[in-house]
Backbone as JSON, one array per atom type, in Angstrom:
{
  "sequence": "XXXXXXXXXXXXXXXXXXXXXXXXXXXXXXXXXXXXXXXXXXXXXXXXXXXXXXXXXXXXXXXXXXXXXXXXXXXXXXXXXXXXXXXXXXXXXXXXXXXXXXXXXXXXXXXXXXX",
  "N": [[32.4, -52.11, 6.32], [29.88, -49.88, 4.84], [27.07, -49.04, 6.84], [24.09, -48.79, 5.74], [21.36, -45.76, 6.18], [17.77, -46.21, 7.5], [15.15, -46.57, 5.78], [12.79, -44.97, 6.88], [14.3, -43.71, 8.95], [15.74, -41.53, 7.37], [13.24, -40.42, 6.19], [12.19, -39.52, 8.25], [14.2, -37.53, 8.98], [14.19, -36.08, 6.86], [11.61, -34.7, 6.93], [12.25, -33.06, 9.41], [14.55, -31.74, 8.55], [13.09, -30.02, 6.48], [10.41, -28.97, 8.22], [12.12, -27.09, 9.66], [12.96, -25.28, 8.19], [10.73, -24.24, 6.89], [9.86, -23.19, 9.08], [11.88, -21.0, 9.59], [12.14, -19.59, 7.64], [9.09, -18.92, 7.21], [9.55, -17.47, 9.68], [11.46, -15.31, 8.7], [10.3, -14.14, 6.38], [7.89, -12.82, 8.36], [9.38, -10.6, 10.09], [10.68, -9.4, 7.94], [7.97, -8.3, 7.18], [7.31, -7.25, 9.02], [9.55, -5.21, 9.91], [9.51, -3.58, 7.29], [6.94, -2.4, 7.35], [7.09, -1.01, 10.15], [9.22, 0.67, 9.15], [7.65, 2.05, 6.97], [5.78, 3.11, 8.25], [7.37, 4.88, 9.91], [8.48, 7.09, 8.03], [5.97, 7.89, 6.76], [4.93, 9.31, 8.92], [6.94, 11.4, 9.44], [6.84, 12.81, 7.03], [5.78, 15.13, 4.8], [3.43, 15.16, 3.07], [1.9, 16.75, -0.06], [-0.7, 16.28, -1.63], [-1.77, 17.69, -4.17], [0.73, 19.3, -5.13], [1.78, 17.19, -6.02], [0.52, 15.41, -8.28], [-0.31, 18.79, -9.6], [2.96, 18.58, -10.61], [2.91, 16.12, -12.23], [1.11, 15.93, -14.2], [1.07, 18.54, -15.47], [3.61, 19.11, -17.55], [2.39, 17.48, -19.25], [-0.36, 18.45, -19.92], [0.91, 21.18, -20.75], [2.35, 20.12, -22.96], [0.27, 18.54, -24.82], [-1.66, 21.01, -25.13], [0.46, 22.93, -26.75], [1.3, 21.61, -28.88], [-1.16, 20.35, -29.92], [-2.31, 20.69, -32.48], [-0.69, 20.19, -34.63], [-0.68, 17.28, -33.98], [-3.08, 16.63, -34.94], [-3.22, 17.37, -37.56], [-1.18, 15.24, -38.39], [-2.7, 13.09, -37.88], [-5.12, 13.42, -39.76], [-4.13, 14.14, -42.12], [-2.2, 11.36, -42.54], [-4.76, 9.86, -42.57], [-5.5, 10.49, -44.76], [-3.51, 9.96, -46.69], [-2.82, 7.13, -46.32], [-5.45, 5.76, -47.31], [-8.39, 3.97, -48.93], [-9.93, 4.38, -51.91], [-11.27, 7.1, -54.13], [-10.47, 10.78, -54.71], [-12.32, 11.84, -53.35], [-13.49, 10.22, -51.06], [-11.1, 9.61, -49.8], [-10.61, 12.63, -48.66], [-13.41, 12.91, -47.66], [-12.62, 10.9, -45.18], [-9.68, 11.87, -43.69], [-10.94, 14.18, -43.06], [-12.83, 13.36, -41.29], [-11.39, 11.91, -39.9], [-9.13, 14.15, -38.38], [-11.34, 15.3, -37.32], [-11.75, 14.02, -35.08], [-9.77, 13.42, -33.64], [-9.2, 16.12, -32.77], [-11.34, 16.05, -31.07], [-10.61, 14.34, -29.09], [-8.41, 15.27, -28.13], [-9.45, 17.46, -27.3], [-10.82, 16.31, -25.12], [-9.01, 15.44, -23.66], [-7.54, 17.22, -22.88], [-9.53, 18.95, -21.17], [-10.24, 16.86, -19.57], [-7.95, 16.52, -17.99], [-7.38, 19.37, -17.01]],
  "CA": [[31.27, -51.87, 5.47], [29.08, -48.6, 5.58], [25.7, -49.23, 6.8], [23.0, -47.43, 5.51], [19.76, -45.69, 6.93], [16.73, -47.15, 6.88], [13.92, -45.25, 5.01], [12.33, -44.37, 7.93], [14.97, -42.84, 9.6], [15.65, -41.05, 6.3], [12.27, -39.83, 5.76], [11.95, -38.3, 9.22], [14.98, -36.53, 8.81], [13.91, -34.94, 5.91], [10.89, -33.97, 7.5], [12.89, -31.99, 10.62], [14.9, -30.34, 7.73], [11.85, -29.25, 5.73], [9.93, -27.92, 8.93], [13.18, -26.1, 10.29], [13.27, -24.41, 6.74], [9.28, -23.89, 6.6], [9.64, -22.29, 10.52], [12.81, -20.27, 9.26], [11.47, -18.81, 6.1], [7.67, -17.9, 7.85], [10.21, -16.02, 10.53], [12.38, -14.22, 8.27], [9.1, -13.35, 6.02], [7.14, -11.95, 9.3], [10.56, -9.65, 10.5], [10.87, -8.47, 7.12], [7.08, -7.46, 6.65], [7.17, -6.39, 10.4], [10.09, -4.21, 9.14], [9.04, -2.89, 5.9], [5.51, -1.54, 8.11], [7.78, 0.21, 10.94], [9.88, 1.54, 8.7], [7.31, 2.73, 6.08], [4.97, 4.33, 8.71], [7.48, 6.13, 10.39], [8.58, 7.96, 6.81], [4.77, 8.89, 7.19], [4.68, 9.99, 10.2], [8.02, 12.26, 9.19], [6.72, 13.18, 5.55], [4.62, 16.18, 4.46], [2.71, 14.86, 1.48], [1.3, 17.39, -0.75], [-0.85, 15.86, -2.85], [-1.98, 18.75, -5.06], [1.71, 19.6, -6.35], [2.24, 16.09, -6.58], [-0.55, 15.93, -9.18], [0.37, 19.13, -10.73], [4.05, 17.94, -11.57], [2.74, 15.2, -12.6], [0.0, 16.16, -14.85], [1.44, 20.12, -16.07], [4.14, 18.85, -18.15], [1.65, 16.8, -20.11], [-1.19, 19.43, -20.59], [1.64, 21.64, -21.61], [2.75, 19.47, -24.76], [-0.73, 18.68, -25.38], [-1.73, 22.5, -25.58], [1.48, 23.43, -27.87], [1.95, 20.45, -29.81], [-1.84, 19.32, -30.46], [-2.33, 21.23, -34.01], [0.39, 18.98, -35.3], [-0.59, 16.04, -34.23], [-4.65, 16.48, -35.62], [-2.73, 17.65, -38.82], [-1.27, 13.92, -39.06], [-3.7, 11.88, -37.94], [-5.84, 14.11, -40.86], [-2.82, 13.38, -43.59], [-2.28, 9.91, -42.84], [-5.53, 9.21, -43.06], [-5.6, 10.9, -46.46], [-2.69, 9.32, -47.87], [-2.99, 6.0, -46.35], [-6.71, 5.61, -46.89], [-8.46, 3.7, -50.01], [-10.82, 4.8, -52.63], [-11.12, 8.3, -55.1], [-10.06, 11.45, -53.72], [-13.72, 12.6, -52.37], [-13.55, 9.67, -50.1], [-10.23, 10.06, -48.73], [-10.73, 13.77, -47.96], [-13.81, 12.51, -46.36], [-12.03, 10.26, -44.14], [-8.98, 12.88, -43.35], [-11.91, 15.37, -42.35], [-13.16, 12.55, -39.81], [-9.72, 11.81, -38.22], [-8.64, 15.21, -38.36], [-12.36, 16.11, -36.15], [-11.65, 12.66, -34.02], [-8.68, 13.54, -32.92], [-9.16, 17.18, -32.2], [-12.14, 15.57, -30.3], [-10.04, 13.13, -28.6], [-7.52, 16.0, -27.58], [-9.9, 18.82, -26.49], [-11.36, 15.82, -24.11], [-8.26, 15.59, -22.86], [-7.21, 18.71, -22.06], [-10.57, 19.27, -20.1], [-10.21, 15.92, -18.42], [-7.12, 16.7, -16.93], [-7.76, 20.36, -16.27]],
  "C": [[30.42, -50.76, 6.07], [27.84, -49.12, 5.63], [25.0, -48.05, 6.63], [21.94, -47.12, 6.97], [19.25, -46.35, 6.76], [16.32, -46.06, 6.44], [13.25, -44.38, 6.34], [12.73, -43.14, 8.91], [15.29, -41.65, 8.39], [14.53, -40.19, 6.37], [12.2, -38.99, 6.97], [12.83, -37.45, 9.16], [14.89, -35.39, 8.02], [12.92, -34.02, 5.84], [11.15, -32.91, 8.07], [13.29, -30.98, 9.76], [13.79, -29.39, 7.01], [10.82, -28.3, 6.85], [10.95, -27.18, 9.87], [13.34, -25.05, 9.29], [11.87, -23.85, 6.89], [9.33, -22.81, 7.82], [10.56, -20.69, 9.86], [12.54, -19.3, 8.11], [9.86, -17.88, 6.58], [8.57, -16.9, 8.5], [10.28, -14.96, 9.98], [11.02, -13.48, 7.1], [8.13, -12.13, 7.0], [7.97, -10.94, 9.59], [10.66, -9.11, 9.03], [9.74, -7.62, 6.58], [7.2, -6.23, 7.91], [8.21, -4.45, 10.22], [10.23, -3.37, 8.21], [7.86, -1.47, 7.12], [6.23, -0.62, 8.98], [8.4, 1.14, 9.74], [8.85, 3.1, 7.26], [6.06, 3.89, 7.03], [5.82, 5.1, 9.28], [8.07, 7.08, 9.25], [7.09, 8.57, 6.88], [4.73, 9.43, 7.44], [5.59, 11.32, 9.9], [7.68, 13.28, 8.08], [5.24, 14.47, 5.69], [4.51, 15.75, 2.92], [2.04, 16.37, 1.4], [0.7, 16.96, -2.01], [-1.61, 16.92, -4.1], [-0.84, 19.01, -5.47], [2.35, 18.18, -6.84], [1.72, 15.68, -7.9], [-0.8, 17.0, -10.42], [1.6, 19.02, -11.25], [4.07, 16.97, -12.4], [2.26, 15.59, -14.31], [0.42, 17.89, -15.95], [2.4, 19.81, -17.29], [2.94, 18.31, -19.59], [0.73, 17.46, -20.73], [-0.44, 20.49, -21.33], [1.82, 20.88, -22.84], [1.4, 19.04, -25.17], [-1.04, 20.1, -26.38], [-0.86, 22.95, -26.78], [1.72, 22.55, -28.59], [-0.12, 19.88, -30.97], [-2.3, 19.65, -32.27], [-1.87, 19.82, -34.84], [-0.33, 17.42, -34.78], [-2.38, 15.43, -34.47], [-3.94, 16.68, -37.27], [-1.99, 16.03, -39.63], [-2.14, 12.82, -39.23], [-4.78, 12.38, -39.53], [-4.72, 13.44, -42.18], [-2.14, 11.92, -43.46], [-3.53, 9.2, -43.25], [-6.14, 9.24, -44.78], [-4.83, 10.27, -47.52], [-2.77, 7.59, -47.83], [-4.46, 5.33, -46.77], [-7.08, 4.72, -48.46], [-9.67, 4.84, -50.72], [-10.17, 6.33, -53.38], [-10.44, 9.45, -54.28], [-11.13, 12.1, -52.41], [-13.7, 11.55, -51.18], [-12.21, 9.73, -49.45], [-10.32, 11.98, -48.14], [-11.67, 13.99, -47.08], [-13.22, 11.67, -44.79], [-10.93, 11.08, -43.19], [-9.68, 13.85, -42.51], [-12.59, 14.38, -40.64], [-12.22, 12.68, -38.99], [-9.3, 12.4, -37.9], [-9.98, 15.34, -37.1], [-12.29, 15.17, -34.7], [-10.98, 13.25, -33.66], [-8.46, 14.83, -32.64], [-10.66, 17.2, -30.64], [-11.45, 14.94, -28.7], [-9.17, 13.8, -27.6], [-8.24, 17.04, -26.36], [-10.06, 17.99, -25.0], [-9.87, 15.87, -23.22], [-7.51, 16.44, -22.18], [-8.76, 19.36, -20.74], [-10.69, 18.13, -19.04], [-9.04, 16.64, -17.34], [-6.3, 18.07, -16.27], [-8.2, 20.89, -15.31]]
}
C-alpha cells in the first residue's frame, strides 16, 4: 500500500518550490535588466546621435506632402462639406467656405508648427 503525505509535509514542499521559482525568476529578471543597461549604454557610448537630421528625416517628408498636396486636400474638405451638408444652396456654400478656410487654417498651422 502507497502511503501518502501528510498536508504538512505537502504544503511545505510547495512552499520550497514556489520560493526557488520566486528567487529564480527575481535572478533571471535582475541579469537580464543588468544586461539590457550594459549593453544599451555601451551602443551610447559607441553611437554618434545627431539629433537635428534625425528630426529632419523625420519631419521633411511630411512638410513636403503637406506643401504639394495641401490645395487638394482644402478643395475636399470645401466639396464635401458642400455636397454632404444640409439645407438650400446659400447655406451649404456657406458651410464649404468655412471648411474650405478651417482647413487651410489647420494646414498653414501646420506647416509653421513644424517649420
Amino acid at each position: 500500500m502507497i502511503k501518502n503525505k501528510t498536508t504538512k509535509e505537502t504544503i511545505k514542499q510547495k512552499k520550497e518550490g514556489n520560493m526557488r521559482f520566486k528567487y529564480l525568476t527575481k535572478g533571471l529578471i535582475y541579469a537580464s535588466a543588468i544586461t539590457a543597461g550594459v549593453m544599451c549604454f555601451t551602443e551610447v557610448a559607441y553611437a554618434k546621435f545627431d539629433i537635428d537630421a534625425g528630426v529632419a528625416a523625420a519631419t521633411d517628408p511630411l512638410i513636403k506632402g503637406i506643401k504639394d498636396h495641401w490645395g487638394k486636400g482644402v478643395m475636399l474638405t470645401g466639396g464635401g462639406a458642400a455636397l454632404f451638408g444640409e439645407g438650400d444652396g446659400r447655406q451649404r456654400a456657406i458651410r464649404a467656405a468655412v471648411a474650405a478656410g478651417s482647413a487651410g487654417a489647420v494646414i498653414l498651422g501646420m506647416v509653421a508648427l513644424l517649420t
